[in-house]
NUDO-555666 format. One record per residue (C-alpha): residue number from 0; z, x, y. Coordinates in Angstrom, 2 decimals. Each point is the difference from the previous one (the first is absolute). Example, Ala and Ser with C-alpha at 12.3 -4.5 7.8 and 13.67 -1.06 7.14 Angstrom:
NUDO-555666
R   resi         Z         X         Y
R      0      7.80     12.30     -4.50
R      1     -0.66      1.37      3.44
***
This chain:
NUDO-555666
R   resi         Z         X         Y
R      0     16.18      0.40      1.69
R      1     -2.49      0.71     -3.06
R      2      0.39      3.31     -1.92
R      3     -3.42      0.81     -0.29
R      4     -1.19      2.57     -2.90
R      5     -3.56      1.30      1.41
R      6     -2.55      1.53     -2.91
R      7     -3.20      2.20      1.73
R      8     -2.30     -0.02     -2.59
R      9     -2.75      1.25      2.82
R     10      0.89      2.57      1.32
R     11     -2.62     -0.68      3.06
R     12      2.79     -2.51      1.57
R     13      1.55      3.55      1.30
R     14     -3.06      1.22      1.35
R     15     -0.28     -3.15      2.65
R     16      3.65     -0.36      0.61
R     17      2.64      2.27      0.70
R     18      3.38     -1.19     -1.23
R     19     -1.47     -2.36     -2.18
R     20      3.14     -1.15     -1.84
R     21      2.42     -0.30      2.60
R     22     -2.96     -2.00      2.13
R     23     -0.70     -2.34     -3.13
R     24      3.98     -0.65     -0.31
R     25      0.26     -0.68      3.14
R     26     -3.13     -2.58     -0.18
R     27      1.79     -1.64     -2.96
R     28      3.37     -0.23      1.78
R     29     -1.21     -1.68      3.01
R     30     -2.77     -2.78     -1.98
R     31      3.26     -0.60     -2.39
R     32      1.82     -0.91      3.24
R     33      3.77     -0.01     -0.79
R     34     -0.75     -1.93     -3.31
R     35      2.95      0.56     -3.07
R     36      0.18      3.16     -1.73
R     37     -3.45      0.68     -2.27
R     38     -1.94      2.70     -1.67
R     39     -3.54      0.77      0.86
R     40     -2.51      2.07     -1.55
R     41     -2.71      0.85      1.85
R     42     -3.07      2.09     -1.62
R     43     -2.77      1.27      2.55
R     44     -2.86      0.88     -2.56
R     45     -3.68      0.11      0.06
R     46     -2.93     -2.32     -0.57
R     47      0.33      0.55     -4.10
R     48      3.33     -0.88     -0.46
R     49      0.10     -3.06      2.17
R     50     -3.99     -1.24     -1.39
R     51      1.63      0.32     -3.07
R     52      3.01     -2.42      0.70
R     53     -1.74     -2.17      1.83
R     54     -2.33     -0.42     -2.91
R     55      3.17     -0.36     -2.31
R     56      2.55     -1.98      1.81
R     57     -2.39     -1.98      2.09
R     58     -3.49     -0.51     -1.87
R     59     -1.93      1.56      2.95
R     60     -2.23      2.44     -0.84
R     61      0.66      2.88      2.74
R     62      2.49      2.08      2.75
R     63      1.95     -1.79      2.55
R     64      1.51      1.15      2.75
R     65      3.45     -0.95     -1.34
R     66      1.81     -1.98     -3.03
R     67      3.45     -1.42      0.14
R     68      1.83     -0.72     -3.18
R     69      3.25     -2.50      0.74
R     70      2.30     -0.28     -2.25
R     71      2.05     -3.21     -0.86
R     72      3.11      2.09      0.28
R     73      1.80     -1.27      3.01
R     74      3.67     -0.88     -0.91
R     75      1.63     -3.30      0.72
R     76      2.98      1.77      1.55
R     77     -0.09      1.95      3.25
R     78     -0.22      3.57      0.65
R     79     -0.35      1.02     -3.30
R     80     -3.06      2.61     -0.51
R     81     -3.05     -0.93     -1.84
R     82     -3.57      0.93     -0.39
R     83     -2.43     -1.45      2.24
R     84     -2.92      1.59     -1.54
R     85     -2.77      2.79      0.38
R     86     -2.55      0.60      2.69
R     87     -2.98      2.03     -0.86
R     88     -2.80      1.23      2.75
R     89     -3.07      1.87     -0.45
R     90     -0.94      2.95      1.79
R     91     -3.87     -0.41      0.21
R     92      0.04     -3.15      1.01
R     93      2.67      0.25      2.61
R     94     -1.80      2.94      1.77
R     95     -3.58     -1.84     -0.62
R     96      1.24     -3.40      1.89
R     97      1.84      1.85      2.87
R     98     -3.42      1.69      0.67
R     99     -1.72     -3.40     -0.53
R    100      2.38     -1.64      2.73
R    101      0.41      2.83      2.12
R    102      3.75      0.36     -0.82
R    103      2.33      2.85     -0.28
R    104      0.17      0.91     -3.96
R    105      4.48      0.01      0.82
R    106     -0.67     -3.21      1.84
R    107     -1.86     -1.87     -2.65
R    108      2.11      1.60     -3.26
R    109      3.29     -1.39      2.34
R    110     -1.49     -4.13     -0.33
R    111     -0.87      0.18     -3.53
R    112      3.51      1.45     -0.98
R    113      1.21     -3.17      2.48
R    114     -2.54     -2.06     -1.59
R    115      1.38      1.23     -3.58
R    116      3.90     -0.63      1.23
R    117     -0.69     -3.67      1.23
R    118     -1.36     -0.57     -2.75
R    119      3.22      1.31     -2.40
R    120      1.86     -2.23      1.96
R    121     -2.47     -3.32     -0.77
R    122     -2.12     -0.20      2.88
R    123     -3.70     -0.57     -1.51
R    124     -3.42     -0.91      1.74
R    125     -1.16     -2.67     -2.27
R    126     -0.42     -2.68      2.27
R    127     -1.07      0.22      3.81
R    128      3.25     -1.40      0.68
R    129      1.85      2.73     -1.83
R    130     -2.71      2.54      1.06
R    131      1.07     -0.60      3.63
R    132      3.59      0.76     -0.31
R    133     -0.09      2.71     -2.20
R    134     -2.21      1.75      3.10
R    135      1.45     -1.09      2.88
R    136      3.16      1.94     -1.91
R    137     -1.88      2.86     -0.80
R    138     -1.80      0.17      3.74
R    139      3.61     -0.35      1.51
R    140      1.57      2.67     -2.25
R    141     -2.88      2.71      0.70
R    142      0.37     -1.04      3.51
R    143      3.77      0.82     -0.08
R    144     -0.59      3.61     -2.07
R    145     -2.40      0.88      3.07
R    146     -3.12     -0.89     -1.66
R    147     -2.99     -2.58      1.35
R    148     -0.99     -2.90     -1.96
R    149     -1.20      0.68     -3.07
R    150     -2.61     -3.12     -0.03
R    151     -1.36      0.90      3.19
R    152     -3.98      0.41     -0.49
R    153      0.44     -0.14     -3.41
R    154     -2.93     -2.19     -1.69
R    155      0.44     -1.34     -3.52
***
């Protein structure tokens, strides 16, 4: 199970969920899925912060919905705690797709902090191949939290 240090840098994220930081633990846990021992950091910020390192880390030039930072971390030995990396969501943009795609504001900020945790653990979206697995993950650990399919209706 991760121990997962959680930074609100909006303070918005309380006005749309109640219990936010026991509900985005509890996210974490279950997308981690009984993987070793790791420390998370998870930041839930606003458009600025995350336009500014997408713009830094990733060379594109505004927000995202979320940014996952891996780290290389993982120790050859098992069991032994290490850090997996940061997760970092915006605020504006959360709430502005969950309008978009009719969605629940909790329902939407719960996949991108799965997204963000597959992702920590090496799951990417590169290829269609790899696209397709990291999803059909995702879908089935919404699904298993109570929550529909996050893809469903959604146009890209």
């Amino acid at each position: 199970m991760p121990n997962v240090d959680i930074q609100v840098r909006d303070k918005r994220f309380f006005e749309y969920k109640k219990g936010l930081k026991p509900f985005c633990r509890r996210i974490i846990e279950k997308a981690w899925n009984d993987q070793e021992p790791a420390e998370i950091s998870l930041v839930l910020a606003d458009d600025e912060f995350v336009h500014q390192l997408n713009r830094e880390y990733r060379g594109k030039d505004c927000p995202t919905n979320v940014l996952s930072f891996e780290t290389d971390d993982r120790p050859s030995e098992p069991n032994v705690p290490w850090l997996a990396g940061d997760i970092i969501v915006s605020f504006d943009t959360v709430l502005k797709e969950a309008k978009a795609q009719d969605k629940s504001f909790e329902s939407h900020l719960a996949h991108l902090i799965v997204h963000g945790t597959l992702h920590l653990q090496g799951y990417d979206h590169l290829t269609e191949a790899e696209a397709q697995e990291m999803e059909a993950l995702e879908i089935k650990l919404m699904q298993e939290m109570g929550y529909q399919n996050p893809y469903a209706g959604v146009v890209e």
